[in-house]
C-alpha positions in Angstrom: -39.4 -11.5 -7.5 -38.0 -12.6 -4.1 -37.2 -16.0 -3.3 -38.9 -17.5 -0.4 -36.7 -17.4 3.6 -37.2 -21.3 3.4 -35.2 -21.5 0.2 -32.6 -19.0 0.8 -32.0 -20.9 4.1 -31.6 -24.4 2.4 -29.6 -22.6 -0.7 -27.2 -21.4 2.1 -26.8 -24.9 3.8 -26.0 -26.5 0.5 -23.3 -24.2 -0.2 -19.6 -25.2 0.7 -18.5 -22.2 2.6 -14.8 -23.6 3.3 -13.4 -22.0 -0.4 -15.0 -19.0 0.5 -14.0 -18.2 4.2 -10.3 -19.7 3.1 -10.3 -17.2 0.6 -11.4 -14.1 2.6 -9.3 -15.3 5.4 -5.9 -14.5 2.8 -7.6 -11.3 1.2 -8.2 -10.0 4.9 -4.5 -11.0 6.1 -3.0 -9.4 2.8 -4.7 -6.2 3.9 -3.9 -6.2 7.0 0.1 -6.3 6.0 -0.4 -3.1 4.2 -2.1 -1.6 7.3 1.3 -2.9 9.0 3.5 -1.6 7.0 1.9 1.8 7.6 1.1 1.8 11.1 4.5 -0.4 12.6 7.0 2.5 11.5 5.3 4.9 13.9 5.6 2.9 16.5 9.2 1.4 15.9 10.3 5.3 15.7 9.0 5.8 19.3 11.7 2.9 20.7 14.7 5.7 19.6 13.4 8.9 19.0 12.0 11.3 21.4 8.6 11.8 21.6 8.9 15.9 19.5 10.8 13.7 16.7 8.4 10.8 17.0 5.8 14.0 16.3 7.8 15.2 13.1 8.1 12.0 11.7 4.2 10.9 12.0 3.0 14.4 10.7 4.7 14.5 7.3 4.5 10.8 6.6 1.2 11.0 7.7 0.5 14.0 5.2 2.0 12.4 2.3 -0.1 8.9 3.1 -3.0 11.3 3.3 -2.7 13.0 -0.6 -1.8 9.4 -1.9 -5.2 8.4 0.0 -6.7 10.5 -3.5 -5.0 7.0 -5.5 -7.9 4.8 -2.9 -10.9 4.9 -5.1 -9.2 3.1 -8.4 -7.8 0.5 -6.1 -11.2 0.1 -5.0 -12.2 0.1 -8.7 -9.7 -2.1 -10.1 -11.2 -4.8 -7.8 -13.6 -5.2 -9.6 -12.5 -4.2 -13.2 -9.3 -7.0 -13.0 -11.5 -10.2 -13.0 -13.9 -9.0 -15.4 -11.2 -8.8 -17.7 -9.7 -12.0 -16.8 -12.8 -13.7 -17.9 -12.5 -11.6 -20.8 -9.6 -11.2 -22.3 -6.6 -12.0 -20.1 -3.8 -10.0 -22.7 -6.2 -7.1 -22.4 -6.0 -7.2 -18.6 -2.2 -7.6 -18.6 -1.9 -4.8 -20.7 -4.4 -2.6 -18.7 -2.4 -3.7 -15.4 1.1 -1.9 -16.6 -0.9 1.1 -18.0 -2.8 1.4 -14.6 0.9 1.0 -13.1 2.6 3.5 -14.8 0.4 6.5 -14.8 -0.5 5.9 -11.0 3.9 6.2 -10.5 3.4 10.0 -12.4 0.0 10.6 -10.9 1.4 9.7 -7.2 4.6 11.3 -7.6 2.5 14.6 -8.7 0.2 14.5 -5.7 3.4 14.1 -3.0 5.4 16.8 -4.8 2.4 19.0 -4.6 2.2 17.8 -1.0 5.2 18.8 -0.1 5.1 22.1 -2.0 2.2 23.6 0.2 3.3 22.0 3.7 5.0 24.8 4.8 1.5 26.4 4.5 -0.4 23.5 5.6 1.6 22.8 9.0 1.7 26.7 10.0 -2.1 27.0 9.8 -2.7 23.7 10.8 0.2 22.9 13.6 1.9 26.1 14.3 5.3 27.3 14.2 6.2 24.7 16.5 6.1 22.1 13.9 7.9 23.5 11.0 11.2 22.1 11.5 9.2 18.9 10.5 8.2 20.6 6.6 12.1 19.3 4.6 10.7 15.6 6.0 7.8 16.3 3.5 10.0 16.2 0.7 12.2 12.8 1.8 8.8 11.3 1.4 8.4 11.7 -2.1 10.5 8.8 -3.3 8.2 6.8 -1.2 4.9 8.0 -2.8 6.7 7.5 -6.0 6.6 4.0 -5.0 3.5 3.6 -3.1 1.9 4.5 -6.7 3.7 0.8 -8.0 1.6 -0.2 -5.7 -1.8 0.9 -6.6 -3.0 -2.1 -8.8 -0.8 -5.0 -7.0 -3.7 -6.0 -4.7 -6.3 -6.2 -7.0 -4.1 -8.3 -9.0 -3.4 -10.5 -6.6 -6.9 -11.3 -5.9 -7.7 -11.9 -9.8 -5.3 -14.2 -10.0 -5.9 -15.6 -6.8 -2.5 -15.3 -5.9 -2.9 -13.7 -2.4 -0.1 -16.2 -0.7 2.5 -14.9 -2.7 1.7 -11.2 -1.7 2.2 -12.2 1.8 5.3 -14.3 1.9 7.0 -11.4 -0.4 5.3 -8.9 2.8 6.1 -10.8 5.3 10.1 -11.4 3.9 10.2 -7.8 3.5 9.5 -7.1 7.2 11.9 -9.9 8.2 14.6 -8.0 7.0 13.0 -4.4 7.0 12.4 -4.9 10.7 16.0 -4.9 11.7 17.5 -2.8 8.9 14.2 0.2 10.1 15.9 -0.2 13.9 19.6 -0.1 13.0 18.2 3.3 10.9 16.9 4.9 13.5 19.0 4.5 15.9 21.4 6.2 13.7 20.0 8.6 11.4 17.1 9.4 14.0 14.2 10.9 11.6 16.0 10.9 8.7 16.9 6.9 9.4 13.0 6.6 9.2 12.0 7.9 6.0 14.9 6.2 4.4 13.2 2.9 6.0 9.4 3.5 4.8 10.6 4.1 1.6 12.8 0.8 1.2 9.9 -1.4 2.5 7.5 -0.3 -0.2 10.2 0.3 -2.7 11.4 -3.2 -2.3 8.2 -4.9 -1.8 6.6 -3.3 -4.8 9.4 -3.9 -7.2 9.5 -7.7 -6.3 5.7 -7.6 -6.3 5.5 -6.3 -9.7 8.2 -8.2 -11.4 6.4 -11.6 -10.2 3.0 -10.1 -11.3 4.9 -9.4 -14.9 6.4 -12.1 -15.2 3.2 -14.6 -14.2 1.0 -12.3 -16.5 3.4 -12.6 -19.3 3.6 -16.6 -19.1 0.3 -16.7 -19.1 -0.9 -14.8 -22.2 
């Protein structure tokens, strides 16, 4: 049932690995962008905002991220589901990709308006009084998770259509002028400045992403 170590061992030698660790190598850095792009506005808040604000900006983004984490598992099963239907019927995949899009907009922007509905609940029991000026931040991030649902089938796309580069110059654009824009933000609109920032990364880079994804799928089938 099994082959033999010997085999396995020469199987493995024989194999070209270069198309596989070059392909890995852009799946892993296109991941690792949409780590960035949660992680780096934390840490560009702390350069204007004092470290209570810095606070009240993490917790509500951080509780909004954490109800859209609900959208994780069909990502994770779209990765999967995407190149089957490529192989299969590539029409039936485009048509499965905006379907996928738009209820996971409605199904997003549900979980964040429900996030924000029972925050001023959540934080009492699970901060204190002390953090409840941060609760009216909850609801400047629902625009965002309104977007950050767009985003829910864009990677696994991507990777179907091995298209991973494109992801990352769009990303990596975004920040170039993101970066800036997030700083000038802050420094003026404090906490405010930051959600505004957040939710025109994602907004812009999930627009752009999607209208390239349409328009390749569209040429295609």
């Amino acid at each position: 049932m099994f082959p033999k170590l010997g085999q396995v061992i020469r199987s493995a030698i024989a194999v070209s690995w270069k198309r596989f660790i070059r392909y890995s190598f852009w799946v892993a850095l296109d991941r690792n962008m949409a780590t960035l792009f949660s992680f780096l506005p934390i840490s560009m808040a702390g350069i204007y905002l004092a470290s209570s604000d810095v606070a009240f900006y993490k917790i509500p983004f951080g509780f909004a991220n954490l109800a859209l984490s609900l959208l994780g598992p069909i990502s994770m099963m779209l990765n999967i589901e995407f190149p089957r239907l490529r192989e299969e019927n590539f029409s039936k995949m485009k048509l499965s990709f905006i379907n996928i899009t738009f209820y996971s907009i409605i199904f997003s922007g549900f979980l964040v308006i429900c996030a924000a509905i029972i925050s001023p609940i959540a934080f009492k029991i699970l901060y204190g009084e002390s953090f409840m000026p941060s609760v009216k931040y909850t609801y400047g991030f629902i625009i965002y998770g309104v977007f950050n649902g767009l985003g829910i089938g864009l990677g696994p796309m991507w990777r179907a259509i091995n298209k991973v580069k494109v992801s990352i110059l769009i990303n990596t654009v975004v920040l170039a002028i993101g970066i800036p824009m997030g700083l000038y933000l802050l420094k003026h609109y404090g906490i405010w400045g930051g959600v505004v920032m957040v939710t025109v990364w994602f907004a812009i880079s999930h627009l752009v992403s999607f209208m390239y994804l349409y328009r390749y799928l569209n040429s295609k089938s």
